[in-house]
N, C-alpha and C positions, 0 to 999 in steps of 0.2 A: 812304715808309718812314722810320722812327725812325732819327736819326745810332747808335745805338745797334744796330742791327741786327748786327754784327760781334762785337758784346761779350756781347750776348745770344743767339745763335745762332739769331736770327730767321728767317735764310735758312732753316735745316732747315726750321723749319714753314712757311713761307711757301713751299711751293719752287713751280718754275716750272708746275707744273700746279694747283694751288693747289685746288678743288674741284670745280669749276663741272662738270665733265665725268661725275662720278659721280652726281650728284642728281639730283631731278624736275624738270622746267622747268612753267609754267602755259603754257597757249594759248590760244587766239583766234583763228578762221577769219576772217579781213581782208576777205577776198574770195575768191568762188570763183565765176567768170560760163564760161560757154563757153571764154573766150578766155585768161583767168588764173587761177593761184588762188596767196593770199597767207597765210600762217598766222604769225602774232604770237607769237615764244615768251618767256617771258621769267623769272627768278628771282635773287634775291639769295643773294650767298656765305655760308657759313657763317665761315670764317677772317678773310675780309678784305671790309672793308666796304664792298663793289661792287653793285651792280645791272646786269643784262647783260641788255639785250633783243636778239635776234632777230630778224630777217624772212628768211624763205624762199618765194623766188615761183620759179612754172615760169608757162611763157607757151608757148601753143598754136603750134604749128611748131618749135620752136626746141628745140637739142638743148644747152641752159643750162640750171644751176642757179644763182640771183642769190640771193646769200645781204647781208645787212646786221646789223651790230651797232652796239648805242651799249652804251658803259661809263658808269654812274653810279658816281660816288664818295657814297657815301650817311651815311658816317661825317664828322667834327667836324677830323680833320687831314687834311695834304694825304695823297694815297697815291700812289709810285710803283708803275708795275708796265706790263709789257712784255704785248701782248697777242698772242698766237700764236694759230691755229686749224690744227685739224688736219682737212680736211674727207677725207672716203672718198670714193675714186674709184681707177677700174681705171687702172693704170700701167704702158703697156707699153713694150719698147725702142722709140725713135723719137719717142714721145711728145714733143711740142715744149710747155715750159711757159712762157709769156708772161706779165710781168709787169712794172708798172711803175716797176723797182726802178733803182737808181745805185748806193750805195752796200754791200757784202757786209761782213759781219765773220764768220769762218770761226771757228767754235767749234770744229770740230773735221774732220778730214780723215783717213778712213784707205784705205791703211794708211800707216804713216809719216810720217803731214802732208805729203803728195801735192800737196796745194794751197798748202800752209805752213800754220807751225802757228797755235796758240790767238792770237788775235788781229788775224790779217793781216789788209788790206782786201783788195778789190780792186772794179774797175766791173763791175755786171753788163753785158752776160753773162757776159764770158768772164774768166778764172782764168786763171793761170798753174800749170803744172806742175811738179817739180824742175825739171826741164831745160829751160826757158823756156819752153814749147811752149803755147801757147792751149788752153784748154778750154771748150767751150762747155755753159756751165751751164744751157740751157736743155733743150738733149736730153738726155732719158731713155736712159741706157747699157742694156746689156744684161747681165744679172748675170751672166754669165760675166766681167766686168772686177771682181769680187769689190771693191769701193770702198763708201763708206760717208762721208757727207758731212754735216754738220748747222753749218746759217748763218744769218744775222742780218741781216735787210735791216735796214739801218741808217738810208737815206734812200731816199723815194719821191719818184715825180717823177712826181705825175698821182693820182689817185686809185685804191685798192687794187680793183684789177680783176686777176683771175687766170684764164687764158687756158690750155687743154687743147686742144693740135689734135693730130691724127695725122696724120701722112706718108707 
């Protein structure tokens, strides 16, 4: 990102969903035998000068989805940028999400900055609450606890494996 990005209000256009999510991807059946099947998806952004390939494999017994991305920077300077994914999947109270994160940066906590506010760290899993008390950020609460959470692994420790068990 341009030192300039603050002066030009780059961030508006650039914002953190950037486009990739709305357009056509191309594809490529990888593999499809009895036992697996692997589809190649892949497309470049229109704003910002990326290429984002895709793999999506399921494997016969197994109740995974193994998803993989590579990000190309395809443009002349360098380009920061944070890479989220938002994948669908049913999330019920209990749900336990596993993952091989350390470090959290809590963008936001409601209600009240519950966890502290814009900025805090803390180690996964567990959060701290106003009142010291531990919170374990891996179960899935139950909306009746009306909360609303959005954070930032900030460092991994192991390779991005993201892990759904129910209890």
């Amino acid at each position: 990102m341009s030192p300039y990005a603050d002066w030009f209000d780059w961030d508006l256009l650039l914002n953190y969903r950037m486009n990739a999510w709305s357009l056509p991807w191309s594809y490529r059946i990888e593999k499809d035998s009895g036992d697996e099947v692997m589809v190649h998806l892949w497309r470049t952004t229109v704003i910002a000068p990326l290429r984002i390939d895709k793999w999506i494999t399921l494997r016969k017994g197994e109740s995974i989805v193994y998803v993989s991305h590579k990000i190309t920077n395809v443009g002349y300077e360098y380009f920061d940028f944070i890479w989220g994914i938002h994948p669908g999947f049913r999330v019920e109270p209990g749900y336990r999400i596993d993952l091989p994160a350390e470090d959290v940066l809590i963008e936001e906590s409601l209600p009240d900055e519950r966890l502290g506010a814009k900025g805090t760290m803390y180690k996964w899993p567990y959060a701290k609450d106003k009142s010291g008390s531990s919170v374990d950020m891996r179960i899935v609460p139950p909306p009746t606890v009306r909360t609303c959470d959005f954070h930032y692994v900030i460092k991994l420790n192991g390779s991005v494996d993201i892990m759904l068990n129910y209890f």
